[in-house]
C-alpha positions as CSV (number, residue, x, y, z in Angstrom):
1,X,0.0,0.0,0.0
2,X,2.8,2.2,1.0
3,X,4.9,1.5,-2.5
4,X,1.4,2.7,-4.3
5,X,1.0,5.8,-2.5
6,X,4.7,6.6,-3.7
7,X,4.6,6.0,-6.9
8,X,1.3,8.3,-7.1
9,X,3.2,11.1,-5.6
10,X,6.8,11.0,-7.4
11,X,4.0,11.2,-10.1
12,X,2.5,14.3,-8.9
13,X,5.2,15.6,-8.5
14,X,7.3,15.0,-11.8
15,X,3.8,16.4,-13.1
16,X,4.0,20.0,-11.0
17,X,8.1,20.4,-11.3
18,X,7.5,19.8,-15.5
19,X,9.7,17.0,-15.5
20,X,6.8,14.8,-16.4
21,X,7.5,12.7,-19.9
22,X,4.4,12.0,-20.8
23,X,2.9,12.8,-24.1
24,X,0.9,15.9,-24.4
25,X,-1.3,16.8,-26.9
26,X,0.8,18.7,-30.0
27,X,-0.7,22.5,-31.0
28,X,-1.6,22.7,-34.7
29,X,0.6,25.3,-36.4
30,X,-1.2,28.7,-37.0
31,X,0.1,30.3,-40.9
32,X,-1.4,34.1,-40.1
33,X,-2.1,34.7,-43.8
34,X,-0.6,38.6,-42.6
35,X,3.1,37.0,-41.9
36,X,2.7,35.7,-46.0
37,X,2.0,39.6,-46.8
38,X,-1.2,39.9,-46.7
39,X,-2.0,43.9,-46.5
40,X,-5.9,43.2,-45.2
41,X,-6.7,46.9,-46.4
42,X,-9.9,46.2,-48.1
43,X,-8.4,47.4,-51.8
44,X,-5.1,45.3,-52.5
45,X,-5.2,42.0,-54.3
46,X,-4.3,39.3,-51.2
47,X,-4.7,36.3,-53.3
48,X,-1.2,35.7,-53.4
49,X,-0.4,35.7,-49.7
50,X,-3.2,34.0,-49.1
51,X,-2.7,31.3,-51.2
52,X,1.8,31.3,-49.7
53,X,-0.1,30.8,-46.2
54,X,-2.6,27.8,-47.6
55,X,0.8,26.5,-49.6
56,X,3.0,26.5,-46.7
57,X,0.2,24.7,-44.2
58,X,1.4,21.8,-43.1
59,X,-1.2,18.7,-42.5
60,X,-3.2,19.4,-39.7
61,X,-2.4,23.1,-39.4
62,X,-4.4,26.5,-39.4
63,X,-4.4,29.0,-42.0
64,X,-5.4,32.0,-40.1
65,X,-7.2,34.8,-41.6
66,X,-7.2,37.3,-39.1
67,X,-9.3,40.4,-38.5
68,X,-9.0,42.6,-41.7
69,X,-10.7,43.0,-44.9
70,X,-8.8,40.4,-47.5
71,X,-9.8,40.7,-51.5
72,X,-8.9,37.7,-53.1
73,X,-9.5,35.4,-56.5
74,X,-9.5,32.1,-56.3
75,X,-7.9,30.1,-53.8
76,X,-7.0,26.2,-54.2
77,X,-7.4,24.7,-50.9
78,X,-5.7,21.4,-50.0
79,X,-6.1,18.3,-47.8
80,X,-5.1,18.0,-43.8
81,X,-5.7,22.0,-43.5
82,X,-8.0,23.9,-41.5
83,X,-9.0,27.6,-42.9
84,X,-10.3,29.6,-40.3
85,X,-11.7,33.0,-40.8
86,X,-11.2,34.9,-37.1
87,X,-14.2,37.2,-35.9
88,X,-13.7,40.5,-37.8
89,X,-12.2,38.8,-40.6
90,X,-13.7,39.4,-44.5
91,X,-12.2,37.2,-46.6
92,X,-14.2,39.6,-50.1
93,X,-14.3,38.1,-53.4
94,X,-12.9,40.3,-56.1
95,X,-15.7,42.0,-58.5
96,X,-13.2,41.4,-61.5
97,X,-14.4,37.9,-63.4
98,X,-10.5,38.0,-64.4
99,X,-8.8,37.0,-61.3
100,X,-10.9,34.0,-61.1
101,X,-9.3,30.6,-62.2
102,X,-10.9,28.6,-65.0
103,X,-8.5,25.7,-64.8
104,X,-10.9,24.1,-62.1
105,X,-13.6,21.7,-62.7
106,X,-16.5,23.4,-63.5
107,X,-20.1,22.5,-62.7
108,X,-22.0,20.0,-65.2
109,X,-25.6,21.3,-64.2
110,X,-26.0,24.5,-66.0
111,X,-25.6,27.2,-65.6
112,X,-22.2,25.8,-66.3
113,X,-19.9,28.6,-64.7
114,X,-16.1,27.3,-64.0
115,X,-15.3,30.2,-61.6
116,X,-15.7,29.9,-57.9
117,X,-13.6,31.7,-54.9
118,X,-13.1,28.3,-53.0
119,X,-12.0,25.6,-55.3
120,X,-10.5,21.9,-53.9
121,X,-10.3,18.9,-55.5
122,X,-9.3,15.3,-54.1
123,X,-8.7,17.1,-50.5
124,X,-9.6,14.8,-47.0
125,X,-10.0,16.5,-43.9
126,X,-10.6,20.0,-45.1
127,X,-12.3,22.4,-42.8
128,X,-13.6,26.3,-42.8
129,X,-14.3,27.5,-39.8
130,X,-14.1,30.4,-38.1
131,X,-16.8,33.5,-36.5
132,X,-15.6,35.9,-39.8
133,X,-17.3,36.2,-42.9
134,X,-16.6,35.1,-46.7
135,X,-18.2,37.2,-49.1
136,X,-18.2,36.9,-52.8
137,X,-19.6,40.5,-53.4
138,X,-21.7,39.1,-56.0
139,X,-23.4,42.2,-57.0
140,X,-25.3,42.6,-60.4
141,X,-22.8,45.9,-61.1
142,X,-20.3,43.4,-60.8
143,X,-21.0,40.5,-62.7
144,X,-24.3,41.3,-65.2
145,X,-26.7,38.2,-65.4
146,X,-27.1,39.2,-69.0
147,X,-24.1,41.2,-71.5
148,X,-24.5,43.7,-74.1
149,X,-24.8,40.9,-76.9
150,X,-27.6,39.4,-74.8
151,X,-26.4,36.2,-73.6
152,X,-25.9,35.1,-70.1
153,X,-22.9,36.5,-68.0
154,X,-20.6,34.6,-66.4
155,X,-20.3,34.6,-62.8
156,X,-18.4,32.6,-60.0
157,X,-19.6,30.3,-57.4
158,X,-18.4,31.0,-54.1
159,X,-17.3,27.6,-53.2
160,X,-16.4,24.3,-54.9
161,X,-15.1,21.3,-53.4
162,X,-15.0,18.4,-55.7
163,X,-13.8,14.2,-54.6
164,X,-13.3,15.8,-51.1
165,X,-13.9,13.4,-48.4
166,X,-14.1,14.3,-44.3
167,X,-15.3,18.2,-45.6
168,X,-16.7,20.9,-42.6
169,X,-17.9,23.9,-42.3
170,X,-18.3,25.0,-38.9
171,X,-19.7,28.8,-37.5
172,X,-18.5,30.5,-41.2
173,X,-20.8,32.8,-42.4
174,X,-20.9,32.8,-46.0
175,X,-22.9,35.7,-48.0
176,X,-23.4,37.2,-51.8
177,X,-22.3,34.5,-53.7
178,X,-22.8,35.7,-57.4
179,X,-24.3,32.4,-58.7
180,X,-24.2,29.1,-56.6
181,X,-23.2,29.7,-53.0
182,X,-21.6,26.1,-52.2
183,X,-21.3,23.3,-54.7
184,X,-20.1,19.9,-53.6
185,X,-19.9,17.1,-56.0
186,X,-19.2,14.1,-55.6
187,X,-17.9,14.1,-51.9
188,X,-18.6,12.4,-49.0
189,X,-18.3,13.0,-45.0
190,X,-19.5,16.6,-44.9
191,X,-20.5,18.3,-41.5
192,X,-22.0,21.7,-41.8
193,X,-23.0,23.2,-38.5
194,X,-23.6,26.5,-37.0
195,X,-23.1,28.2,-40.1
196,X,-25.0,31.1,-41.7
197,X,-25.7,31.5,-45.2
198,X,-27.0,34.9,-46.6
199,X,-26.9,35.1,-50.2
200,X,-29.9,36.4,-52.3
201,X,-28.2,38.8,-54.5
202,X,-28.3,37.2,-58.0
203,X,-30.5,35.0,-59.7
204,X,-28.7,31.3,-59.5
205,X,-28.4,32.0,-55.9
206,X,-28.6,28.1,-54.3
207,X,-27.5,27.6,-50.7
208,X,-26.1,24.5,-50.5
209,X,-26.2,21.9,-53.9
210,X,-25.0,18.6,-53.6
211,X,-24.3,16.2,-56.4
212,X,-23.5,12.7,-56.2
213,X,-22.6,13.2,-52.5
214,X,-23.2,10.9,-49.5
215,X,-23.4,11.1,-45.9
216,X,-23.8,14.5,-45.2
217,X,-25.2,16.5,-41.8
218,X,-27.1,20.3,-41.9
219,X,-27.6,21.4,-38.2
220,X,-27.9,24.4,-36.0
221,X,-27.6,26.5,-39.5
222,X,-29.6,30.0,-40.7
223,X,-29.9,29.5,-44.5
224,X,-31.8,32.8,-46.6
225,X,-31.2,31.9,-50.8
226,X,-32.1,33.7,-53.5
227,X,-32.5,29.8,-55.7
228,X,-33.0,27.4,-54.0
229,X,-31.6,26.5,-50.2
230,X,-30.8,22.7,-50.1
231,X,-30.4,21.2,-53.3
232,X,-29.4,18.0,-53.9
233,X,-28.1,17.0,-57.4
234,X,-27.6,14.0,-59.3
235,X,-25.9,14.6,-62.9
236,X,-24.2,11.3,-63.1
237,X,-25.2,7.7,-61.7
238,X,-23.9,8.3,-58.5
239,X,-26.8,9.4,-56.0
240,X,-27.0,12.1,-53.3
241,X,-27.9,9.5,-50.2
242,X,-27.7,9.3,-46.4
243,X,-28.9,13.3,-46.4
244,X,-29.5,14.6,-42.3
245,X,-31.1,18.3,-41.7
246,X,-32.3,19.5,-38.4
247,X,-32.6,22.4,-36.1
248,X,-31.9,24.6,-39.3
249,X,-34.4,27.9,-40.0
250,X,-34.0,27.9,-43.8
251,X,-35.5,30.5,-46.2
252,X,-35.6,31.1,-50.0
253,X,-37.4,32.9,-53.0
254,X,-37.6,29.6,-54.7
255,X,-37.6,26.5,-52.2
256,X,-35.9,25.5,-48.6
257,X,-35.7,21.6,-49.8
258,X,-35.3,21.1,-53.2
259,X,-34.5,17.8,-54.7
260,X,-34.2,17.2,-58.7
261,X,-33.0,20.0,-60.5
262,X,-30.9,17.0,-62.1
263,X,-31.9,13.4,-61.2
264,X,-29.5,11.0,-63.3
265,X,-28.4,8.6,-60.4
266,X,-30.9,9.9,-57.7
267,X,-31.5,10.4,-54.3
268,X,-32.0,8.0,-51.2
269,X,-32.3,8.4,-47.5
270,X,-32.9,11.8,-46.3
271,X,-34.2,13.1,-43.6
272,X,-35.4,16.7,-42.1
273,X,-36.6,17.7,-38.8
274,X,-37.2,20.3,-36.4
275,X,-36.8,23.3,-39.1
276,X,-38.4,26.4,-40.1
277,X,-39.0,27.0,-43.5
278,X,-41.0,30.0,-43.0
279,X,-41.5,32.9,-45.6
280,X,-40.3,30.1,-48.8
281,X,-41.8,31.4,-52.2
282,X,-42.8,29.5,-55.2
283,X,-42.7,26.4,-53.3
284,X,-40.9,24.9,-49.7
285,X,-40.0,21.1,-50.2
286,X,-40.3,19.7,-53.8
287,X,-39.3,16.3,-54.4
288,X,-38.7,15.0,-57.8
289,X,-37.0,12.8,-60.1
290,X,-37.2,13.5,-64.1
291,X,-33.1,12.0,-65.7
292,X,-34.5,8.3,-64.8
293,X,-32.9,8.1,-61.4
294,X,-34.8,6.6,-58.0
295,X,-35.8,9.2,-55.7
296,X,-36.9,7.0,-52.4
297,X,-36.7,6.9,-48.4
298,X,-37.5,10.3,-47.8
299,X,-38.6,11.6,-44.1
300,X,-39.5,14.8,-43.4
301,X,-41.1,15.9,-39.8
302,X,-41.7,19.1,-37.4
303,X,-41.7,21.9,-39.6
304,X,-42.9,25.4,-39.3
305,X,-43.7,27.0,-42.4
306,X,-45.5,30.1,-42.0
307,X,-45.8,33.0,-45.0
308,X,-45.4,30.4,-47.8
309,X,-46.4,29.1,-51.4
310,X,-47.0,25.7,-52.3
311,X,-46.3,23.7,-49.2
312,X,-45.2,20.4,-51.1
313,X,-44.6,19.6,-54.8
314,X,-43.6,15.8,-55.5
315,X,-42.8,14.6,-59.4
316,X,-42.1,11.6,-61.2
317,X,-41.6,12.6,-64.9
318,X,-39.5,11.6,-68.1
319,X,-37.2,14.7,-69.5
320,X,-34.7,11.7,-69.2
321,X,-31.6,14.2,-69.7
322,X,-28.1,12.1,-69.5
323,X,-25.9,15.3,-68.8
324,X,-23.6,14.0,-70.5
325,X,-22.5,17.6,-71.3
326,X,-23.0,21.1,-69.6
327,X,-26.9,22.0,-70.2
328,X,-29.1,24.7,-70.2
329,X,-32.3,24.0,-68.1
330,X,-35.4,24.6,-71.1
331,X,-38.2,25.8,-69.6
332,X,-40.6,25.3,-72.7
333,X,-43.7,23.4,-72.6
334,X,-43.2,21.7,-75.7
335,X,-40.0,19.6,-75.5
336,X,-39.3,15.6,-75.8
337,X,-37.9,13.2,-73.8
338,X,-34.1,13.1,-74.2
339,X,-33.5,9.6,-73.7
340,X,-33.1,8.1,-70.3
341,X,-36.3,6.1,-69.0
342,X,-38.7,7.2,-66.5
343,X,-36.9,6.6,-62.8
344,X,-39.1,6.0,-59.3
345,X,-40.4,8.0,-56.7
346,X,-41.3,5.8,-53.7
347,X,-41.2,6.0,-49.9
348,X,-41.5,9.3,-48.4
349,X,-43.1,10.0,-45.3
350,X,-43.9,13.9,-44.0
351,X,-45.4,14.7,-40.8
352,X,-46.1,17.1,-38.4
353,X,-46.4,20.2,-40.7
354,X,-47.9,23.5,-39.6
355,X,-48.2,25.6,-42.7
356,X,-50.0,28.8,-43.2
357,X,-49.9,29.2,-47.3
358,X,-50.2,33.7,-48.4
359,X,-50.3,35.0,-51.9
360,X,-52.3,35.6,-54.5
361,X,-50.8,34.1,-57.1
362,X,-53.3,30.6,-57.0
363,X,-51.3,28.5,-59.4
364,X,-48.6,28.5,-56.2
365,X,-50.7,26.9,-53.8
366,X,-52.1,23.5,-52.7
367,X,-50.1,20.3,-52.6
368,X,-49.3,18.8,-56.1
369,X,-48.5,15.3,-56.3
370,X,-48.4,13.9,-59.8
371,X,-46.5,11.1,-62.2
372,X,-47.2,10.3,-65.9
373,X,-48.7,7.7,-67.6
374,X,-47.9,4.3,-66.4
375,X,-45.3,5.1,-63.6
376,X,-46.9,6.3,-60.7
377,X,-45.8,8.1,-57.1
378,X,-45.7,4.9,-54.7
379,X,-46.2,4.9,-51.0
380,X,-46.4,8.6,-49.8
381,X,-47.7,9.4,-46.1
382,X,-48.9,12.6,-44.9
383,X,-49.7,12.9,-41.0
384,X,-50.6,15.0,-38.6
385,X,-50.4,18.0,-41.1
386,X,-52.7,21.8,-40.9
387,X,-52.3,24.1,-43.4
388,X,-54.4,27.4,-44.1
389,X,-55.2,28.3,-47.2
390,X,-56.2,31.8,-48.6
391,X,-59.0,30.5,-50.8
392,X,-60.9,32.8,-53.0
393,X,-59.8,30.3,-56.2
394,X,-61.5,30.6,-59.3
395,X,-63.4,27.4,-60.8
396,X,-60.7,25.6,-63.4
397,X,-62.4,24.0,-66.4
398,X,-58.9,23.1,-68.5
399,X,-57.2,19.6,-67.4
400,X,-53.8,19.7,-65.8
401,X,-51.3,19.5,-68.2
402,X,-49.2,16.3,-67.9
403,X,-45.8,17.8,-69.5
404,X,-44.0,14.7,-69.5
405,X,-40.7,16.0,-70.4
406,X,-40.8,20.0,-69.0
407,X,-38.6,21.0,-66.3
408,X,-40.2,20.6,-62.7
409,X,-42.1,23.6,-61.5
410,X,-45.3,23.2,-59.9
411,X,-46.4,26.3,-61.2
412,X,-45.9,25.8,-64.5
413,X,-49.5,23.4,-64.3
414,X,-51.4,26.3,-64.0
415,X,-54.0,26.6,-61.0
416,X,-55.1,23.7,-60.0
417,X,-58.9,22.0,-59.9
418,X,-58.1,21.8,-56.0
419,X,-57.2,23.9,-53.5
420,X,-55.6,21.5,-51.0
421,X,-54.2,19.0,-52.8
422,X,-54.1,17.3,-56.3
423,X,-53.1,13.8,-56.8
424,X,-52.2,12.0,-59.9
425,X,-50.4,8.7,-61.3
426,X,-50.1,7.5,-57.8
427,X,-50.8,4.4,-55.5
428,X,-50.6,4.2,-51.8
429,X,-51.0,7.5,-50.7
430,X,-52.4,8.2,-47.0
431,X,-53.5,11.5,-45.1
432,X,-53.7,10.4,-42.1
433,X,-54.7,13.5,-40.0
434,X,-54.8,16.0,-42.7
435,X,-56.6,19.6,-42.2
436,X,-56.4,22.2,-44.7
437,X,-58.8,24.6,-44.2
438,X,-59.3,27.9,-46.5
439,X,-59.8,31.8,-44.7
440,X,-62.4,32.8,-47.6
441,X,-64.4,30.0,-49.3
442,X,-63.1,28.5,-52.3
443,X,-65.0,27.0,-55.0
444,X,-62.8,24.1,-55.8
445,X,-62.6,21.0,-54.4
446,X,-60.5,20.4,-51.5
447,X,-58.8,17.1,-52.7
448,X,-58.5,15.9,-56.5
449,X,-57.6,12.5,-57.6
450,X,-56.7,11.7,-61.1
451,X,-55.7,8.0,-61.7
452,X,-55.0,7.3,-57.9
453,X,-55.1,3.6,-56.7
454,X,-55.3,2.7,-53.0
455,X,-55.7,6.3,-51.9
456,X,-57.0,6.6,-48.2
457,X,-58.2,9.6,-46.3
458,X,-58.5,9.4,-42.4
C-alpha cells in the first residue's frame, strides 16, 4: 500500500516540477495569412499571400485569416488544413471575373460557370471554420446576369469542393455569392454546422447543392437563398444519399428543400426535422425525379412553415436528360424526352407540418403530387399535417397538363382544380390526420384524384 501511495506522488510531483514525460497533446501550427503579406486593407489583391499561407500549411495546421478585410480570387485549398476565418475577418471576393481561375472543374448542371472563390479537389479533412465572414460580393454591377450581346454572364460560385472526403464547415458565415453559394460534388463526409448562409443577391443564388454526394449533416444553421436552399443533385449515376437536416431555420425565393433540378443517379435516404421554412416562395419542399434516377426513403417531420407558397410539390416525370454535357435548363412546354427512361419515386413520409400558405398568385398553392402515364408516385404518407389556405380560387375547367418532359415547376401546371391537394399517377398514398382549411371560401374541391389507386383519407 505504501509502495502505491509513492509512486502516485513522485508522479504528482514529476507532473507539477515539469519533469513529467508524458505525451501531451501537439498545438496545430497557426500560418497568419498577414506573416505571408497579406495587407488586409480592403483594396489590395491578397490572393497571393493568401494562397503562400494555404501553400505553406502543413497537415493538420491553421491558416489563419485574421481580423482585416482580404480581396482575393481564387484560392485552391488542400487536404489536412484547417482555414479559419477569425471574428472580424472578410475574406471579399474580387468584383473582376479576371482574377478567377478557370483551370478548375467546372459545374455539369448548368448554368455551367467554372469560376468559384473556394476551389478543392481530391482534399480529406478540409475544414472552414471560423466566426468571420466570406463574401463573394456578388453584385449585379459586378457580374451582369445578361451582357450587351444578350447572352448570359458569367459569374463565379463562391465555393467548390469536388472528390473531397471528411469536408466541414463549422460557425463561417458565407454571404453574396454571385451564382451558386456552395457546390459539392461528388464528396462524402460533410459536417455543416452552425453556419449562416445569406446570399440572395443574383439569380442562381442556391445555398447549399449537392451532387452525387453521401453522408452529409445540416444542423444548427440560418440558411436565406435567392434559388434554392438545399439542393441536392444527381448529374451522373452516382446518387445524393444518407442526407441529415435538423434544427436549421431555412428560407428562400424559390424552395428550402429542393431535390431534382438534375436526377440522373438519384437520391436516397434523407431526412429533415425540427426546421423552419417559414417565408419560402414559389414552393418549400419539392421532391422530384425527371433524368430516370430513383428518388426513395425520404422523411421529413416538425416543420414550421409560416408565409409560404406551395407547401409540397412531389414529381415523377420523363425529361430523361443524360448530362452527358454542360446543359441549359429549357423551360418550354413543348419539349421531348431526351433519352433516359422514367426513374421512381417511392417511400416518403412527411409529418407534423404546420403551414400557413399567403399569396395571391393561386397557381402556387395547394399540394401537387403527380406522375405520368404508367409510372406512378408509390407509398407517400402525410400525417398530422394543418395548413391554411387563402382560398378565394376561381373554378378551373382546362385539365392539368401532364408535360411529361418539361422542367419541374409546380407552377408551371397552372392553378389547379383543388385547393388542397391534387393527386395523380399515384398508389398508396395516406393522409392520415390532414386539415387544410381555407380563410375565404373557395370554390374548388379540397382534394382531386386523377388516376390514384389505394388512396386513403383518415
Amino acid at each position: 500500500m505504501m509502495r502505491s501511495v509513492y509512486i502516485v506522488l513522485i508522479a504528482g510531483c514529476m507532473i507539477l516540477s515539469g519533469c513529467s514525460h508524458w505525451p501531451t497533446a501537439k498545438k496545430p501550427a497557426v500560418f497568419d495569412v498577414v506573416e505571408y503579406g497579406a495587407r488586409a486593407d480592403g483594396v489590395t489583391m491578397d490572393t497571393e499571400a493568401v494562397q503562400a499561407a494555404i501553400d505553406a500549411c502543413t497537415p493538420g495546421g491553421i491558416v489563419l485569416v485574421s481580423p482585416g478585410r482580404y480581396v482575393v480570387g481564387t484560392l485552391w485549398l488542400k487536404s489536412d488544413m484547417e482555414l479559419r476565418v477569425a471574428e472580424g475577418a472578410q475574406l471579399l471576393g474580387s468584383t473582376s471575373l479576371d482574377d478567377y481561375s478557370r483551370d478548375n472543374e467546372g459545374a455539369i448542371e448548368a448554368p455551367a460557370f467554372d469560376e468559384c472563390l473556394l476551389y478543392a479537389k481530391g482534399a480529406k479533412n478540409l475544414t472552414l471554420s471560423g466566426k468571420g465572414v466570406i463574401d463573394g460580393r456578388g453584385y449585379k454591377e459586378h457580374f451582369p446576369v445578361e451582357l450587351a450581346d444578350g447572352s448570359l454572364g458569367d459569374r463565379p460560385m463562391l465555393i467548390r469542393f469536388v472528390d473531397c472526403k471528411k469536408v466541414t464547415f463549422e460557425g463561417i458565415t458565407l454571404k453574396n455569392a454571385a451564382s451558386w453559394c456552395t457546390h459539392l460534388v461528388d464528396c462524402d463526409d460533410i459536417v455543416i454546422r452552425n453556419v449562416t448562409l445569406d446570399t440572395h443577391t443574383q439569380i442562381n443564388n442556391d445555398g447549399f447543392d449537392m451532387d452525387g454526394c453521401k453522408n452529409i449533416l445540416i444542423e444548427d444553421s440560418t440558411i436565406f437563398s435567392g434559388d434554392d436552399s438545399i439542393c441536392p443533385k444527381s448529374t451522373t449515376d452516382r446518387l445524393t444519399e444518407n442526407l441529415v437536416v435538423r434544427n436549421c431555420r431555412i428560407r428562400s425565393n424559390t424552395a428550402a428543400f429542393k431535390c431534382g433540378t438534375s436526377s440522373r443517379g438519384g437520391f436516397r435516404n434523407m431526412t429533415f426535422k425540427d426546421c423552419d421554412f417559414s417565408g419560402c416562395r414559389m414552393g418549400v419542399i419539392k421532391l422530384m425525379t425527371v433524368d430516370g434516377g430513383i428518388l426513395e426513403d425520404i422523411t421529413i417531420s416538425n416543420i414550421v412553415m409560416n408565409d409560404v407558397e406551395g407547401p409540397i410539390f412531389i414529381r415523377l416525370a420523363n425529361r430523361g436528360r443524360t448530362y452527358a454535357k454542360p446543359t441549359e435548363q429549357i423551360y418550354d412546354q413543348d419539349v421531348k424526352t431526351e433519352g433516359l427512361p422514367p426513374g421512381k419515386v417511392k417511400n416518403i413520409r412527411i409529418s407534423n407540418i404546420q403551414a400557413t400558405v399567403t399569396g395571391e398568385a393561386y397557381d402556387r398553392q395547394g399540394i401537387m403530387i403527380s406522375g405520368i402515364p404508367g409510372h406512378y408516385i408509390e407509398d407517400v404518407v402525410l400525417e398530422n399535417i394543418k395548413i391554411t389556405y387563402p382560398g378565394g380560387g376561381p373554378e378551373v375547367k382546362n385539365p392539368v397538363p401532364e408535360d411529361i418532359a418539361r422542367y419541374p415547376e409546380a407552377f408551371f401546371f397552372g392553378t389547379l382544380p383543388s385547393w388542397g391537394a391534387y393527386i395523380r399517377h399515384a398508389r398508396n398514398i395516406e393522409f392520415k390526420n390532414v386539415e387544410m382549411t381555407t380563410l375565404t371560401p373557395d370554390v374548388r374541391e379540397i382534394i382531386v384524384l386523377d388516376d390514384v389507386k389505394d388512396f386513403v383519407n383518415h
